[in-house]
LUMPA-805938 format. One line per field, with one value per atom (N, C-alpha, C, O, CB): residue number from 0; residue in one letter; atom name; x, y, z. Coordinates in pm, whole numbers, always signed. Glycine has a CB too. Layout:
% residues N
n <- c(NUM,...)
res <- c(A,...)
atom <- c(CA,...)
u <- c(X,...)
v <- c(Y,...)
w <- c(Z,...)
END
This chain:
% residues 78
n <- c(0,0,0,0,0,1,1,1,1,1,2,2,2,2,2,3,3,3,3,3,4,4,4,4,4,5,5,5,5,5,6,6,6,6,6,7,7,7,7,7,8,8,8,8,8,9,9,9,9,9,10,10,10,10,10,11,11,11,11,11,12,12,12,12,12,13,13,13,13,13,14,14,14,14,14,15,15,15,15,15,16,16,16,16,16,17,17,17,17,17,18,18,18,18,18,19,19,19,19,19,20,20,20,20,20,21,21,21,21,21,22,22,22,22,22,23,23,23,23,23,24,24,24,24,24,25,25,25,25,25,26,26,26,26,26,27,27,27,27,27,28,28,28,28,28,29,29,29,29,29,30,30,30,30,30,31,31,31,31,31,32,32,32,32,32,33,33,33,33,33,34,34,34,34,34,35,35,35,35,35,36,36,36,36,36,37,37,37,37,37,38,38,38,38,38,39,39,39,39,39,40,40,40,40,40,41,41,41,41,41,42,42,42,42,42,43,43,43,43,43,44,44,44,44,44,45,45,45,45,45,46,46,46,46,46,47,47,47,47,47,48,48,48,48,48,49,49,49,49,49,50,50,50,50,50,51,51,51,51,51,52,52,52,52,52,53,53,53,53,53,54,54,54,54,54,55,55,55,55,55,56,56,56,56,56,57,57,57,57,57,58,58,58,58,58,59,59,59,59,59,60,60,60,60,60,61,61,61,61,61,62,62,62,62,62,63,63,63,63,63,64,64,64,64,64,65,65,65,65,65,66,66,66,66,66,67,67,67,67,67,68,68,68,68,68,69,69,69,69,69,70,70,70,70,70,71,71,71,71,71,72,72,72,72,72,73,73,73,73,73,74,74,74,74,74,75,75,75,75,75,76,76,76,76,76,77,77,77,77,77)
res <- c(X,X,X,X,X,X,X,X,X,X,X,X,X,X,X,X,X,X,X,X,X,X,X,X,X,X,X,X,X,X,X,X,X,X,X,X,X,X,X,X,X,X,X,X,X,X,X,X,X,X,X,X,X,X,X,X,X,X,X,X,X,X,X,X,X,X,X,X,X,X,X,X,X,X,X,X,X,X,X,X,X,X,X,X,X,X,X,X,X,X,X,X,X,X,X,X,X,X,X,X,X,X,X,X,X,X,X,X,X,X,X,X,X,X,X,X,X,X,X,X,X,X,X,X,X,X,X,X,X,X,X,X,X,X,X,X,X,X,X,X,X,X,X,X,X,X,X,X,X,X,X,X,X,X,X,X,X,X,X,X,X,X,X,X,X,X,X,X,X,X,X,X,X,X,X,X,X,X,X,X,X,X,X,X,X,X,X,X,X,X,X,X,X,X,X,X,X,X,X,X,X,X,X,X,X,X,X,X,X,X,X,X,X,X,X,X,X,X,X,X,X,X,X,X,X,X,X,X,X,X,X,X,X,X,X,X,X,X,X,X,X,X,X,X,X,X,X,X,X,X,X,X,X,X,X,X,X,X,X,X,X,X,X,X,X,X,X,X,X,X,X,X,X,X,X,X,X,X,X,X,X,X,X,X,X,X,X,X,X,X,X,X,X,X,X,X,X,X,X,X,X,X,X,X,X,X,X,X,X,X,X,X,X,X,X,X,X,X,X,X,X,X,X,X,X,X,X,X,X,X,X,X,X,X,X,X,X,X,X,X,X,X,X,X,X,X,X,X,X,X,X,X,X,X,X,X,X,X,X,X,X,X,X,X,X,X,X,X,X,X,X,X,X,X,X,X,X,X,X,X,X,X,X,X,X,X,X,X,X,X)
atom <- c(N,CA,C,O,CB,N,CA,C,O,CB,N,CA,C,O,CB,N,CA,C,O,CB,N,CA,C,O,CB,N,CA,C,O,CB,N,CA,C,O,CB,N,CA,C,O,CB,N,CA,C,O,CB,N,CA,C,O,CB,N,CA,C,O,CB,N,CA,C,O,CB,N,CA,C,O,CB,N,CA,C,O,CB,N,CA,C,O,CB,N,CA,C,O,CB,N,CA,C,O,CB,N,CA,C,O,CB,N,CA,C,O,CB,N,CA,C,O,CB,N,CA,C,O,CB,N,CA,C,O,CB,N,CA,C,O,CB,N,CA,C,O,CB,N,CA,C,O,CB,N,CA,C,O,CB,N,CA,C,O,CB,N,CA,C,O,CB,N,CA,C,O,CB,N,CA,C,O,CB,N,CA,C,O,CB,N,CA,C,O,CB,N,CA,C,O,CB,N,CA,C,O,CB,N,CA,C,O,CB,N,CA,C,O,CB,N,CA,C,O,CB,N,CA,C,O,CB,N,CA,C,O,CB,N,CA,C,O,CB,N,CA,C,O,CB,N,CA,C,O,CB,N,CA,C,O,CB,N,CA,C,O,CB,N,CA,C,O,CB,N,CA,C,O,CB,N,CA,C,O,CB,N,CA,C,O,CB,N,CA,C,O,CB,N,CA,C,O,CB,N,CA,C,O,CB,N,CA,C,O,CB,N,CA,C,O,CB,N,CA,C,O,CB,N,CA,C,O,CB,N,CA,C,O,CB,N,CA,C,O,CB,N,CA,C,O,CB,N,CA,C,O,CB,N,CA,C,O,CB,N,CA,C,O,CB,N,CA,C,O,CB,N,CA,C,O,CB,N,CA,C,O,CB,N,CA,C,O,CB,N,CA,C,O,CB,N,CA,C,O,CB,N,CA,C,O,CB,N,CA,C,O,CB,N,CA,C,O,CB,N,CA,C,O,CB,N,CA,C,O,CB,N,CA,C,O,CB,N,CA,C,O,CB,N,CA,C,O,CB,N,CA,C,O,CB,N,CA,C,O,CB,N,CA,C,O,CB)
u <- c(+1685,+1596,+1476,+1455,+1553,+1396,+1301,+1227,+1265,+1345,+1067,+991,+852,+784,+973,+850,+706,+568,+571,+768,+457,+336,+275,+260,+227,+236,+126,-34,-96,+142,-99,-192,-305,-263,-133,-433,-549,-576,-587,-693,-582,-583,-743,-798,-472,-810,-956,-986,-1104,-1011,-925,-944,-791,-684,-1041,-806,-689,-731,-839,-682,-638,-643,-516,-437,-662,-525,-375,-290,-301,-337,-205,-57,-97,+13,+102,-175,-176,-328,-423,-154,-319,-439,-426,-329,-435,-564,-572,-587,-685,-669,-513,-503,-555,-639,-457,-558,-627,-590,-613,-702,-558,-500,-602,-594,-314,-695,-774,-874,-935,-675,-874,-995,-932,-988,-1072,-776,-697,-682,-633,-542,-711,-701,-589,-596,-878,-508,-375,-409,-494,-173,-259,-220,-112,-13,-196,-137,+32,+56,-26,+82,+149,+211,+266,+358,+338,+196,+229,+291,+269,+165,+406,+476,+642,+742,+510,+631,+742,+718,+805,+808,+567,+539,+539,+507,+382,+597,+615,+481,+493,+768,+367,+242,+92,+80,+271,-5,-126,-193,-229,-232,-195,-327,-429,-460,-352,-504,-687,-732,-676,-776,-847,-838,-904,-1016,-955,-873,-863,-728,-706,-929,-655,-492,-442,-499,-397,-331,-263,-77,-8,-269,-67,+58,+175,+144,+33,+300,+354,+385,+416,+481,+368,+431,+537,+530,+286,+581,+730,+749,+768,+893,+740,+738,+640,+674,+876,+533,+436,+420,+321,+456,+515,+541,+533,+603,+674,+429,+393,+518,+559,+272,+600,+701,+660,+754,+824,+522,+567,+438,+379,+659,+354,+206,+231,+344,+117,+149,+154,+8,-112,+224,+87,-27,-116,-54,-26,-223,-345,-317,-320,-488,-277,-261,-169,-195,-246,-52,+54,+86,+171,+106,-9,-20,-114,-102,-69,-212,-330,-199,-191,-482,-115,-94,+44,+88,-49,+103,+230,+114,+129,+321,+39,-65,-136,-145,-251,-154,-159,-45,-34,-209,+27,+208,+192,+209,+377,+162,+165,+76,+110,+131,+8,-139,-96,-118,-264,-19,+35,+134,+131,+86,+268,+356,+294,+327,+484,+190,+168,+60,+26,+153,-18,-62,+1,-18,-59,+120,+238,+290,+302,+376,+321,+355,+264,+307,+399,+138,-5,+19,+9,-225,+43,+31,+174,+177,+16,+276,+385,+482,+595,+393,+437,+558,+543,+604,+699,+436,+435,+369,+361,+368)
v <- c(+597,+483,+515,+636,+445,+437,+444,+334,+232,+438,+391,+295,+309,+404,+335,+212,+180,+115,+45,-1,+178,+100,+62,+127,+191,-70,-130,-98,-115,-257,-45,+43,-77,-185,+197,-37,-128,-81,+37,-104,-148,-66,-75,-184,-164,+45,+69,+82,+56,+161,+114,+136,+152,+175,+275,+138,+107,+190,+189,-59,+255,+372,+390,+484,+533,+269,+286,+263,+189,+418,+328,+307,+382,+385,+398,+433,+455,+386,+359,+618,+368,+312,+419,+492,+166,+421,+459,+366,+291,+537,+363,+354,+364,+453,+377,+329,+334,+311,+198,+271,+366,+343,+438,+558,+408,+335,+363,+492,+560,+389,+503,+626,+686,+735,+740,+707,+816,+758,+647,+844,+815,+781,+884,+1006,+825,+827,+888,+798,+719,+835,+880,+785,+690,+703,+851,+563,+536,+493,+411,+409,+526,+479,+321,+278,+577,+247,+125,+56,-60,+86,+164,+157,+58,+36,+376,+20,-65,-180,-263,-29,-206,-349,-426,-384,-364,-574,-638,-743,-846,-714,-715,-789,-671,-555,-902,-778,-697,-667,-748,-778,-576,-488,-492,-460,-369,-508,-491,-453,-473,-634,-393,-327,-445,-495,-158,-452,-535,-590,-626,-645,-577,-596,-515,-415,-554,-564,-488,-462,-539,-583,-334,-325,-234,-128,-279,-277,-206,-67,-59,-284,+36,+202,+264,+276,+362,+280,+393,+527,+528,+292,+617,+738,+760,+835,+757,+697,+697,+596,+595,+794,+498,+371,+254,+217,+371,+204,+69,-7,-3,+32,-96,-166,-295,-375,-119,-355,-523,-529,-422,-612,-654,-692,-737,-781,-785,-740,-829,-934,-905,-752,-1074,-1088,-1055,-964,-1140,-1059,-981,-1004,-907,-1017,-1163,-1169,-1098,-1053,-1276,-1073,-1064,-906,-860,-1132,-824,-691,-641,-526,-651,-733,-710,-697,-610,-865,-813,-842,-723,-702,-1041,-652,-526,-439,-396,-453,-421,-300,-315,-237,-373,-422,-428,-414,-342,-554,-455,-420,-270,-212,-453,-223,-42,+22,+129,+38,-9,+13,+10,+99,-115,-127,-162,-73,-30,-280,-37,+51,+198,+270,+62,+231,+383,+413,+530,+479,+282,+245,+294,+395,+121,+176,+178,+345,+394,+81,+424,+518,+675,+779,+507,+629,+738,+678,+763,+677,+562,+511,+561,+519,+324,+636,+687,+561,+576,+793,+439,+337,+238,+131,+405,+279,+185,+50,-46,+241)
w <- c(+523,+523,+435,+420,+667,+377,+281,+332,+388,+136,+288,+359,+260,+222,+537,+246,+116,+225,+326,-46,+150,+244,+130,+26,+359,+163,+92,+105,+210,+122,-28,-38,-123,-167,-119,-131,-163,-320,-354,-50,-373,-535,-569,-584,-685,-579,-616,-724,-744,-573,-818,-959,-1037,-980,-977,-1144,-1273,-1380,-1438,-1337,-1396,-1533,-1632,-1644,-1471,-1695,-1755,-1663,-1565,-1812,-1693,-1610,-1467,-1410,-1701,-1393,-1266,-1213,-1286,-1242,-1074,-985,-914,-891,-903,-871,-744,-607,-606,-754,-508,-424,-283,-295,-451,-160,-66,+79,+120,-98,+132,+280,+401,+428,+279,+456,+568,+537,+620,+691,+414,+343,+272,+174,+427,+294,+231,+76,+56,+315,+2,-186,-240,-229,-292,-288,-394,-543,-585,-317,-597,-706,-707,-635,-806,-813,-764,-894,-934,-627,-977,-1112,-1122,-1053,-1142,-1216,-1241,-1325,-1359,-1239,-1378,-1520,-1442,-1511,-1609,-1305,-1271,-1243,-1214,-1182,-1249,-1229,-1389,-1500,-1144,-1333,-1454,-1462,-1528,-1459,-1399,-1388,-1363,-1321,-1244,-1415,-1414,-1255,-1169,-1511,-1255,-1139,-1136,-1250,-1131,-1091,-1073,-945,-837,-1096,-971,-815,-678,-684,-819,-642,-518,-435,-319,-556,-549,-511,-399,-356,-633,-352,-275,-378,-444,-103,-342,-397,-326,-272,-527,-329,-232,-316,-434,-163,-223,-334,-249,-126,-364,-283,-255,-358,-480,-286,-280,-349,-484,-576,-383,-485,-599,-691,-763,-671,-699,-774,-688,-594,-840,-744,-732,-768,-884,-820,-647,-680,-639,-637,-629,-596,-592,-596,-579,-461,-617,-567,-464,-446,-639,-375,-295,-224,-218,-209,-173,-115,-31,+24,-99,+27,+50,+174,+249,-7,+238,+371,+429,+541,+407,+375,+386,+407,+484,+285,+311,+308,+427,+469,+170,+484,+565,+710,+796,+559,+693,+843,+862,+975,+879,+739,+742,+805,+920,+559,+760,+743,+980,+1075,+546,+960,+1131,+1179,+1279,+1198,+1144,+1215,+1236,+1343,+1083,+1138,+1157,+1243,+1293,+1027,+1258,+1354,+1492,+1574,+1336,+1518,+1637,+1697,+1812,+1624,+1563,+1631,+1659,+1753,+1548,+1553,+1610,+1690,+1710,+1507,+1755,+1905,+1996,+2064,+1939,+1996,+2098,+2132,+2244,+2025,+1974,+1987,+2055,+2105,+1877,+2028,+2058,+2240,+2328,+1943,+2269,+2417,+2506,+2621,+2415,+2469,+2467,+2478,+2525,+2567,+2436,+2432,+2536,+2531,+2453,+2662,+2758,+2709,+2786,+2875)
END
């Protein structure tokens, strides 16, 4: 299984952004997207590549989905 998280894009440098998930900053290569980046975007990455934009709501409300399961999971599931 493979699993991509959608990350906050802070800055644009050529072909990579940097990225942003809850403080944590990486890179993510943007040489597979067929559209422009700017940082405020959300974009989904898998293994370092930016594979989709996405919308903001849409990325906000995956991004609480995750929060929720590893709640559930820190709460041992009850």
């Amino acid at each position: 299984m493979c699993l991509a998280v959608p990350l906050k894009v802070v800055a644009v440098e050529g072909n990579e952004a940097t990225v942003d998930l809850g403080g944590v900053r990486s890179r993510a290569r943007l040489d597979l997207l067929g559209e422009e980046v700017k940082p405020g975007d959300y974009v989904l990455v898998h293994t370092g590549f930016a594979i989709r934009r996405l919308d903001p709501a849409d990325a906000e409300e995956t991004l609480k989905l995750f929060d929720e399961l590893l709640s559930a999971s820190d709460d041992g599931g009850d």
